[in-house]
DOBA-480850 format. One record per residue (C-alpha): residue in one letter; x, y, z. Coordinates in steps of 0.001 Angstrom, whole numbers, plus 500000, padded with zeros to 6 digits. Example, Ala and Ser with C-alpha at 12.3 -4.5 7.8 and 13.67 -1.06 7.14 Angstrom:
// DOBA-480850
A512300495500507800
S513670498940507140
// end
This chain:
// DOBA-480850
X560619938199643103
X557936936139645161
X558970933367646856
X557142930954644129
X558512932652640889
X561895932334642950
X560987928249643005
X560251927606639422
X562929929911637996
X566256927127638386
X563936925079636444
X562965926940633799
X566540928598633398
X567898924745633085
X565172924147630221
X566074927244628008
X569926925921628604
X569054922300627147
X569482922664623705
X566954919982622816
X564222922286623650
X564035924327620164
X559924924386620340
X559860927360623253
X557771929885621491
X559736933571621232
X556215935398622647
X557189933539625981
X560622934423626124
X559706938218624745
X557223937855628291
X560093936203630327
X562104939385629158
X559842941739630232
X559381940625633456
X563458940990634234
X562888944137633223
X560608945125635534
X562123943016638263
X565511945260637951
X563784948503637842
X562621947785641190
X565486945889642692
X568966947300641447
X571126945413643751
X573385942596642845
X571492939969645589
X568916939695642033
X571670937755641141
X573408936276644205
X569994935180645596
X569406933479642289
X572637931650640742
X570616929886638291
X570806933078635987
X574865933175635971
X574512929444635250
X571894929720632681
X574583932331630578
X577464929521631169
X575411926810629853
X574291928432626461
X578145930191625919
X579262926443626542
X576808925015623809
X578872924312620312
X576016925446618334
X573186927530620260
X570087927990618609
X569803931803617414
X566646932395619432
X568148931474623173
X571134932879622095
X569585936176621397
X567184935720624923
X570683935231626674
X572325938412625129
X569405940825626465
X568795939028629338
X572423939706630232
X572053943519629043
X568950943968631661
X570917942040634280
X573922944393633734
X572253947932633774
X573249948334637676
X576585949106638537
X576448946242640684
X575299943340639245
X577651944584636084
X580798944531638123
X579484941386639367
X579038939826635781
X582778941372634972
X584382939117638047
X582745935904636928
X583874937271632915
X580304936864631518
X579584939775629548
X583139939788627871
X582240936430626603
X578684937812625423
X579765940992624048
X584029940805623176
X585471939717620464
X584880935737621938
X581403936361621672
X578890935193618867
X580107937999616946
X582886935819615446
X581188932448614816
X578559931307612754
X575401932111614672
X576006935929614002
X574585935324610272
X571766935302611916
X570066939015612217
X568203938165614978
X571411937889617039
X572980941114615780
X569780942495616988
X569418941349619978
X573660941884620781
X572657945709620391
X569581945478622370
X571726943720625153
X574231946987625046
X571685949285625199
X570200947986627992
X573018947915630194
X573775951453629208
X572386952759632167
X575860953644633726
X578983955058632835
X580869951856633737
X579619949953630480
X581133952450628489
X585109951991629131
X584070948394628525
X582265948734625197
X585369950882623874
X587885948197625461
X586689945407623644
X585876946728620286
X582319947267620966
X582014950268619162
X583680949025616257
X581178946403615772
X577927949066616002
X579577950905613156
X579684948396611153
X575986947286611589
X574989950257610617
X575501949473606955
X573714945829607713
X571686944596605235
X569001944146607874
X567014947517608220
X566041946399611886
X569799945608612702
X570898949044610933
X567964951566612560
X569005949501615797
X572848950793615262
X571884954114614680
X569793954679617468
X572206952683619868
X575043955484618627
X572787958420619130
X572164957332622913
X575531956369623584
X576846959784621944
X574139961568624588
X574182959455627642
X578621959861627609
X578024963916627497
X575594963904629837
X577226965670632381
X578986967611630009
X579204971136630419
X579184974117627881
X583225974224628954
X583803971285626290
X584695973977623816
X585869971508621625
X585069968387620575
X588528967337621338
X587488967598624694
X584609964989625156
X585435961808626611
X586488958938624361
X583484957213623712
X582301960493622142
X585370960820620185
X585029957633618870
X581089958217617716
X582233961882616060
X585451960808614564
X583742957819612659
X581142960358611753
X583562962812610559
X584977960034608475
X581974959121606797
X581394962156605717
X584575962327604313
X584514959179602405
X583838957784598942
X581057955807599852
X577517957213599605
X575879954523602020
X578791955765604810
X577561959460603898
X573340957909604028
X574551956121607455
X576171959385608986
X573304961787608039
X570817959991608833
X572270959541612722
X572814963400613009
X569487963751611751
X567736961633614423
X570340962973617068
X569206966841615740
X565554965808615907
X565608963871620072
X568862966088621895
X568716969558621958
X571737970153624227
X574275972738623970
X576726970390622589
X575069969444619700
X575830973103618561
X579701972065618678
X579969969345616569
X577694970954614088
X580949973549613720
X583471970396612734
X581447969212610180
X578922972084608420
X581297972977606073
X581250969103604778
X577732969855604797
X577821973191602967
X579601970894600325
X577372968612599506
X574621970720598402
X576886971741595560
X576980968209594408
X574269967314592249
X575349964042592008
X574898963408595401
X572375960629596336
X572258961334599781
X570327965098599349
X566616964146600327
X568550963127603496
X570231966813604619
X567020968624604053
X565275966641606643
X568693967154609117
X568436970699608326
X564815970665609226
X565454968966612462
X568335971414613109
X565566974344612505
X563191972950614917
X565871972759617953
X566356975613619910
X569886975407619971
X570179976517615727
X566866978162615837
X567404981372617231
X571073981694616008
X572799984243613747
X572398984025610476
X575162981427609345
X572698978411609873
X569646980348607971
X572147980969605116
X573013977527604565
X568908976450604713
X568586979264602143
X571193977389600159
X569311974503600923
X566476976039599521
X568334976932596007
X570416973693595403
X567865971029595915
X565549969611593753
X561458970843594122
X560847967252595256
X563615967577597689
X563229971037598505
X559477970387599271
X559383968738602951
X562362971007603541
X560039974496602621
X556379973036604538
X558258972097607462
X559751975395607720
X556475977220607341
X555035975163610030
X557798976389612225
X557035979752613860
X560468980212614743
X561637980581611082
X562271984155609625
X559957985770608029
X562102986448604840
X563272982259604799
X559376981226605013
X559117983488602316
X561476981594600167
X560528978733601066
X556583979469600273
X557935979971596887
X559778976844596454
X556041975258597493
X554392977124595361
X556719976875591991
X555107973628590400
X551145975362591260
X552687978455589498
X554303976446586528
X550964974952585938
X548779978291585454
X551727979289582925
X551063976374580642
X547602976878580765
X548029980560579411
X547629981941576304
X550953983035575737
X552739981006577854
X554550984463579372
X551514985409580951
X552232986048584762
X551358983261587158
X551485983081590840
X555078984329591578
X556653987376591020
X560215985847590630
X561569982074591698
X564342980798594029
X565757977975591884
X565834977984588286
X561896977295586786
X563280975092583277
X563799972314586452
X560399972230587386
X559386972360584077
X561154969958583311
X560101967722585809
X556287968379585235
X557130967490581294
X557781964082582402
X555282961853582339
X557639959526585522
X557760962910587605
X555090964934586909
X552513962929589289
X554813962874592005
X555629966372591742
X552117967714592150
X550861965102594521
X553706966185596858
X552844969537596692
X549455969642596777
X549573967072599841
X552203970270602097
X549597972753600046
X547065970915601892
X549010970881605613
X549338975014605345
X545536975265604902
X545047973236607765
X547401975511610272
X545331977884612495
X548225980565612489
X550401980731609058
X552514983942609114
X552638983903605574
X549825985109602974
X549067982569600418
X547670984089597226
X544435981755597623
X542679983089594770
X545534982409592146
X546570978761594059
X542580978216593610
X542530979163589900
X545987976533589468
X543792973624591469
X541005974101589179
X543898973993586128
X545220970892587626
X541557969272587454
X540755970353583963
X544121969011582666
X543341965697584640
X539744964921583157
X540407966180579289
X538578969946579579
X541829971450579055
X544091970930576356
X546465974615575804
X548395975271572985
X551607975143574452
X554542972476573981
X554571972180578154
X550949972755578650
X550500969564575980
X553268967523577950
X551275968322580986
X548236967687580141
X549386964288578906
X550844963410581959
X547746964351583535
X544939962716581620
X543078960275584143
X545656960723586413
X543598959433589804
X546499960090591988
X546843963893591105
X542946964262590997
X542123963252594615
X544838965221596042
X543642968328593758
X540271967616595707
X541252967382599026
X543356970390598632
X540345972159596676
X538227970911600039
X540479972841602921
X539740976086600319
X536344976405601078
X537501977659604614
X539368980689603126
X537544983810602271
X539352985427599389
X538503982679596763
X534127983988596759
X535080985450593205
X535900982288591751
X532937979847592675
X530943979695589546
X534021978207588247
X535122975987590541
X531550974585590825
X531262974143587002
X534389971806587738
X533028969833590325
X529867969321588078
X531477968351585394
X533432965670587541
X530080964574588996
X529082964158585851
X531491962200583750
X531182958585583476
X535335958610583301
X535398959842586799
X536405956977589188
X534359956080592535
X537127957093594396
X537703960160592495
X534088960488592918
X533837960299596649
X536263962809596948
X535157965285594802
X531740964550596850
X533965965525599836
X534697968446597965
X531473969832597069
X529745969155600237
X532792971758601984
X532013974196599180
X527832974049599215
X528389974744603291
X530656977770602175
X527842978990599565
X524943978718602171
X527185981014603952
X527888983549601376
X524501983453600262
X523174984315603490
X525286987291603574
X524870988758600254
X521703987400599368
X523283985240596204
X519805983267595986
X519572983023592395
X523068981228591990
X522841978980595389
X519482977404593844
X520733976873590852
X524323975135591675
X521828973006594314
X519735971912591548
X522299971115589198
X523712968786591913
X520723967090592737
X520304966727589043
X523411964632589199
X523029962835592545
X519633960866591416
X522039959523588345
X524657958630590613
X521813957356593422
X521300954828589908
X524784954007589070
X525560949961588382
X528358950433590834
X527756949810594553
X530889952384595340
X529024955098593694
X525982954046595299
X527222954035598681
X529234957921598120
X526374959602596715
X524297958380600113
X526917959302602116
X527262962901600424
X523378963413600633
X523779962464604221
X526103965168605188
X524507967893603068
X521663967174605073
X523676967788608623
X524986970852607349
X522159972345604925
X518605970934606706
X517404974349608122
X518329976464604956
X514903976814603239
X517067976706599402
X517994973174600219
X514844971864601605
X513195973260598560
X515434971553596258
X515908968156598076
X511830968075598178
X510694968960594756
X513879966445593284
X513590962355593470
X516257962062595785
X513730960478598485
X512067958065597023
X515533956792594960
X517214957030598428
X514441955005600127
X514000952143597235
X517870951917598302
X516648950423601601
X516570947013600134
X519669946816597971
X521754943894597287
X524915945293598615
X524606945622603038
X527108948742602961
X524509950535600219
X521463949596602676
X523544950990605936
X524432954110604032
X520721953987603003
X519164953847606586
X521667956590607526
X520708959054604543
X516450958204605758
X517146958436608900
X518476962084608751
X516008962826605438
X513235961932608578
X514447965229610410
X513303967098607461
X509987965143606385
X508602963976609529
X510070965476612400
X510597969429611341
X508331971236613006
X506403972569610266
X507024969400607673
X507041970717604713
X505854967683603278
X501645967432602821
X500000964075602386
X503772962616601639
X504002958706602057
X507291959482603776
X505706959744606979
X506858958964610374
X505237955464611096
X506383954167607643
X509974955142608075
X509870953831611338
X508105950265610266
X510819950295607256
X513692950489609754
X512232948307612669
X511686945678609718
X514954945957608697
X516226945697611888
X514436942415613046
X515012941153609519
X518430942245607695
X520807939767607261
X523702941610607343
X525507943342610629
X526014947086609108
X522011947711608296
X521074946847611624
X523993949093613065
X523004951590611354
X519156951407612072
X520057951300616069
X522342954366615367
X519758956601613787
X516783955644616632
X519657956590619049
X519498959957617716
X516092960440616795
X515377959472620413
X518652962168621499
X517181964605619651
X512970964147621254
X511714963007617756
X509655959736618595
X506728962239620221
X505483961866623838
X507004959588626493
X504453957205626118
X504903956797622386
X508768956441623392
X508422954149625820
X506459951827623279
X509246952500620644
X512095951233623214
X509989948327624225
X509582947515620807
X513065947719619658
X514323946113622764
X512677943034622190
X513636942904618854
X517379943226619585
X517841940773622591
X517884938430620393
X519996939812617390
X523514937998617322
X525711940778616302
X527300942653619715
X527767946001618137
X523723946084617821
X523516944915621042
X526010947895622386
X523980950055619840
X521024949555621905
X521783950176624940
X523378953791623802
X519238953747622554
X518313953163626090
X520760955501627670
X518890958818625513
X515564957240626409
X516588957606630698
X518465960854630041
X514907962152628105
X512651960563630933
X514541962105634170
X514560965378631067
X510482965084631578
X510143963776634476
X512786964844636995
X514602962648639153
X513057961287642465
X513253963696644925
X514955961236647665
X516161958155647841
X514797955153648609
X516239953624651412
X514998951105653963
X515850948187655771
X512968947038655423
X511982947282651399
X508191946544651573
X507197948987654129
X506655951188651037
X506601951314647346
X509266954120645031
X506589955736643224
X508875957199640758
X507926958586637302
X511456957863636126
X511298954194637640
X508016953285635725
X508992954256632713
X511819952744632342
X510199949184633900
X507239950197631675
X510073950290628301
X511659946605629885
X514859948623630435
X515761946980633484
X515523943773631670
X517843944060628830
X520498946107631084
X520110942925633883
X520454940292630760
X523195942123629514
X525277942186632358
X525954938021631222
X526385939161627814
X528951936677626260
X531056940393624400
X532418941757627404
X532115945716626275
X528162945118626155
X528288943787629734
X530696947038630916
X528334949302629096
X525325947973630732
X526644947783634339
X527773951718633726
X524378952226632951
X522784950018635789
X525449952334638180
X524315955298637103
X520893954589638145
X521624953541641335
X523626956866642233
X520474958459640581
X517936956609643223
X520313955940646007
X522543959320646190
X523526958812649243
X523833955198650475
X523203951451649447
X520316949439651199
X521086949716654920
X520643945773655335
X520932944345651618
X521486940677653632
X517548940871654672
X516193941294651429
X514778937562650788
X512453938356653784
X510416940834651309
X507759939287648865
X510060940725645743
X513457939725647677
X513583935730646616
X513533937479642755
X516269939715643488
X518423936802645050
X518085934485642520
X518923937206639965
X522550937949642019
X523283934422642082
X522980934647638334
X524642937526638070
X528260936049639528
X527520933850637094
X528039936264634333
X528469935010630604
X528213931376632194
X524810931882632952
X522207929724631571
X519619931298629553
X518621934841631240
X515038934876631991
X513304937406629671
X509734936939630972
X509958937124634645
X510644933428634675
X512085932322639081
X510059935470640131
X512004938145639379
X510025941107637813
X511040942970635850
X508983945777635365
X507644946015639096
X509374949282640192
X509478948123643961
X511891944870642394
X514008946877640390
X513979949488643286
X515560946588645458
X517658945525642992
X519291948706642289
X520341948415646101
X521106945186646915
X523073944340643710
X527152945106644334
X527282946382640928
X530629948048641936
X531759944684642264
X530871943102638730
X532215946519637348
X535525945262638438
X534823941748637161
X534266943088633879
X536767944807633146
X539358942606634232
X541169940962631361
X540735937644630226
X543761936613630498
X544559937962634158
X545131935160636197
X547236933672633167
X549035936535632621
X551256936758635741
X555002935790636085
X554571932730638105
X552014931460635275
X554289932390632585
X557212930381634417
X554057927299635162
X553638927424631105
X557718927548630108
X557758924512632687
X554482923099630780
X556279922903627810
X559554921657628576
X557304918428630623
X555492917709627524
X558520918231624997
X559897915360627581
X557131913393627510
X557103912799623870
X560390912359622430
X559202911999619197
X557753914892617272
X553995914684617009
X553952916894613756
// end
């Protein structure tokens, strides 16, 4: 603690001790917390609290108040927790019988204040901080601690309760930490351990279903964070009760032991042990519910440790509902679907996808783990893609009306299913991870004459359409591929047709949200698909351009930045391919260019102009503009126009613009063979291709202005950039003499402009025409710029916070002190 903290801290401690200051905000004391925190991490002795009596005094003062207010109260209780968590200063706190009176039974526990949650809170958070010795936990057991945790963990405040449980999983591992694997028995573990398994024991013993929720939900998170040999030895004193409760249907509590079996899986202490743990997650397996089961089966499959012949079962507990589904569809209903033979009983799944308040949550659980297995690199286990393809599909056509089987539980299904938006979009995104898989090729006619038909309805939703957009972009990709291979033409041009038959409708549609997918779908088929001649033939002989460019000025600003993203990429294909395909078109490259530059010096909304900057960023990446000339004219251009724009993520934009235009010139150019260093500036001149053109493009301009940019990332951004330079034409060393550059005819320029730059976003207005001599686009100025400039220095400026002179301990303590002055100052409540 510095010698001014240790000033200002008797006074604050006395102010949070005067109960008539109830206005301290809890964000400061959260702060003042922290800081004792770090204060005893560093310093464990007890002179923290010798040195500085004011804190014993401060935890007198508020146990002598009749009726402290809940928030001090709660500050006092953790503060004496952190204070405590050395053996000294804890021993020190028992003499002078402080943390008895915080924590015992004459605590707050037993008056009024602990109706309060925030002080049941915060008395846990005070005993698990001091738990960093074995000395707190005699005392916790002595004075009925322990009881007291149990109880909150039924509280009827979730934070209070998931604070109880964790506070019992650490204390049950930090008291057997230096057990060995000699505690054969739990019998043996030292009586704070005892305590914490007998009560759990109990529990699971009792009559009451929240005491059974409370217990299994602590062994779960204590199975899930310790994997230490112990854990394997009170799992033998209470599996059987586990076994047990799988038989019991009634039991409310069985979502709860498939996740601690789960957790138990992943550990390597029941992972790779005989078969009496795999039995009972077999049994797991059988007994609980497909909605239960579920989580218990993906998570298992996702293991690599499982056996092969449980990830088996459990694929088929994932899989039962997908296979129930083809069944109904089938004409008769015994015709095989996906499974040779189940692990539970099938009427309960039936069942369940019968009714209409389970059937949705059913299949949106299961295609949501279907979904996670498609996404693993490595699955041990075949899926039967081609059959769990043909149930998606099923799924779909039951959803939008196409399907309706004769069948008593294909009729329930389908209607459960009928516009059922939650089912469809996870049907799509599962349908989307397919197209990665190779054995489905067989079935694509079909599964594209479903996506059309969802592109086409006017029932389908615009989210429902934006995913099944998702959907068919992944699956197009996949049929470039195949067609590629086996020379498919015929059906590739005629599924790409049919969807840009439906895209100009949807380009059309009266709703914005349709508007905005079908640009953002045509957008990423062109990424994927723009050197595939199929596509380009399709796109160019369709109306997709010219609907996509009238969408350039539409009413909605998310339609016209989706808009300038879809042109923008269109461009590679129209105007920039090397051999355009496109004769006499009016889509050439200076009127998509004046469209966007017009849009971008005239939009009123943010996201157009975002999205203009974004697209010249990559035409530029990608050498589109033409010849450095022409670029440097471009940059100019769109410089000036964005200097001025008020939006900072433009401004940020652009300067990612001028980053690709120095990365092509030094590309073209080359850097300068040496660097330009001299005492004496103006005994020669940096003829530098790479210098000119960038002074030439009034680069060095808007990176200089931005440095006093008022949005501090734009300033960081541009003094990377200005850094980068200067390693680029001063590799080895600054200016030898930076101190003698006013003596040069550019040097009174290049002074004025640092005495501006310190200045940074309190700078008057930034000259942006060479205004106090400083020029911008005279290489020799910017040469001696480069190297007199600290720019190492404002890099640090920067990125220092805004708040970091206030944020320091002695200011917090300064404000606390603020606060208490003016509280005293004016008696009377100005509100």
């Amino acid at each position: 603690m510095t010698p001014e903290c240790a000033a200002l801290l008797p006074g604050v401690c006395a102010a949070l001790a005067d109960p008539r200051q109830l206005s301290l905000d809890d964000t400061c004391l959260e702060k003042l917390l922290d800081w004792f925190v770090r204060m005893t991490w560093f310093d464990p002795t007890v002179e923290l609290v010798q040195n500085n009596p004011c804190l014993t005094e401060l935890i007198t003062s508020v146990l002598a108040l009749p009726d402290a207010s809940p928030s001090i109260l709660s500050f006092t209780l953790q503060l004496a927790g952190i204070l405590a968590c050395s053996e000294s200063r804890f021993q020190h706190l028992q003499q002078e019988k402080l943390l008895e009176r915080l924590f015992g039974q004459e605590g707050p526990r037993g008056g009024a204040v602990w109706e309060d949650a925030a002080v049941r809170c915060a008395w846990l958070k005070g005993v698990r901080n001091m738990l960093h010795h074995q000395h707190a936990l005699p005392f916790l057991c002595s004075t009925g601690g322990m009881d007291v945790i149990f109880s909150l963990q039924g509280d009827p405040s979730l934070f209070v309760a998931s604070a109880a449980s964790q506070l019992l999983v650490h204390l049950l591992t930090f008291s057997l930490e230096s057990e060995t694997s000699k505690a054969l028995s739990t019998k043996d573990w030292p009586v704070c351990a005892q305590m914490i398994v007998n009560h759990i024991e109990e529990s699971l013993q009792s009559s009451s279903a929240s005491r059974i929720e409370q217990s299994l939900k602590l062994l779960s998170s204590l199975f899930r964070s310790c994997h230490a040999a112990w854990t394997k030895v009170l799992w033998l004193d209470i599996a059987m009760q586990i076994e047990s409760f799988l038989l019991e249907e009634t039991l409310q509590a069985q979502p709860l032991l498939a996740n601690l079996l789960l957790n138990m899986a992943w550990s390597p202490v029941f992972g790779g042990t005989e078969g009496s743990f795999w039995a009972l997650v077999t049994s797991a397996l059988e007994h609980l519910t497909p909605v239960q089961a579920g989580p218990l089966a993906v998570g298992l499959l996702k293991y690599c440790g499982c056996p092969q012949d449980v990830k088996i079962q459990a694929l088929t507990v994932l899989l039962q509902p997908m296979d129930c589904i083809l069944r109904a569809a089938s004409q008769p209903l015994e015709c095989a679907g996906l499974l040779d033979e189940s692990v539970s009983d099938p009427v309960t799944v039936e069942s369940l996808l019968s009714s209409k308040a389970s059937c949705a949550g059913l299949l949106c659980q299961t295609l949501a783990h279907l979904e996670k297995l498609l996404s693993l690199e490595h699955l041990t286990v075949d899926l039967p893609c081609g059959s769990l393809l043909c149930s998606l599909m099923t799924i779909l056509q039951f959803c939008n009306g196409f399907l309706s089987p004769a069948s008593p539980l294909g009729s329930a299904i389908g209607r459960n299913l009928i516009n059922c938006f939650r089912v469809q979009k996870s049907a799509l995104d599962a349908l989307a991870a397919f197209s990665e898989k190779k054995d489905c090729d067989t079935l694509i006619g079909s599964l594209f004459d479903v996506l059309l038909a969802y592109l086409r309805s006017p029932n389908t939703s615009p989210t429902v359409l934006k995913k099944t957009f998702q959907a068919t972009s992944r699956w197009l990709v996949h049929l470039q591929e195949l067609s590629s291979s086996n020379s498919q033409w015929q059906q590739t041009e005629k599924i790409l047709a049919d969807v840009f038959v439906v895209l100009q409708k949807r380009l059309c549609s009266p709703c914005w949200e349709v508007r905005d997918s079908s640009l953002e779908f045509l957008t990423g088929l062109v990424e994927c698909l723009r050197d595939q001649k199929e596509f380009r033939q399709c796109l160019l002989s369709s109306e997709v351009l010219r609907l996509t460019e009238n969408l350039l000025e539409d009413p909605e600003s998310y339609v016209r930045a989706s808009a300038v993203t879809a042109v923008g990429h269109l461009a590679l294909i129209t105007c920039f391919a090397p051999e355009s395909p496109v004769i006499d078109s009016p889509y050439n490259k200076e009127s998509i260019i004046a469209k966007l530059q017009e849009i971008l010096s005239t939009d009123s909304e943010g996201f157009p102009r975002r999205a203009v900057i974004s697209i010249f960023t990559k035409w530029l990446s990608k050498g589109c503009i033409g010849q450095l000339e022409d670029t440097e004219q471009f940059v100019s251009r769109v410089i000036q126009t964005v200097e001025r724009d008020l939006d900072w993520e433009v401004r940020l934009g652009c300067l990612e613009l001028v980053d690709a235009f120095r990365r092509q010139a030094i590309c073209q150019l080359g850097p300068c063979p040496c660097a330009y260093v001299s005492s004496v500036v103006t005994s020669s001149t940096p003829q530098n291709g790479v210098l000119q053109a960038l002074c030439r493009a009034k680069v060095f301009r808007f990176l200089f202005g931005s440095l006093c940019d008022c949005d501090q990332p734009v300033g960081q951004r541009a003094c990377d950039m200005l850094i980068h330079l200067n390693n680029l034409f001063y590799p080895m060393s600054s200016l030898e003499n930076p101190l003698e550059i006013e003596d040069s005819p550019a040097g009174h320029g290049v002074a004025w402009l640092q005495r501006t730059l310190r200045q940074g976003s309190l700078a008057q207005i930034f000259p942006t025409d060479g205004g106090d001599g400083v020029d911008f686009q005279d290489p020799e100025t910017m040469m001696l710029a480069l190297g007199a400039i600290d720019l190492l220095e404002l890099h640090d400026e920067l990125n220092k916070r805004s708040d970091h002179v206030e944020e320091s301990p002695q200011s917090l303590l300064q404000d606390i002190l603020a606060t208490v002055g003016a509280v005293e100052d004016n008696e009377v409540d100005c509100y």
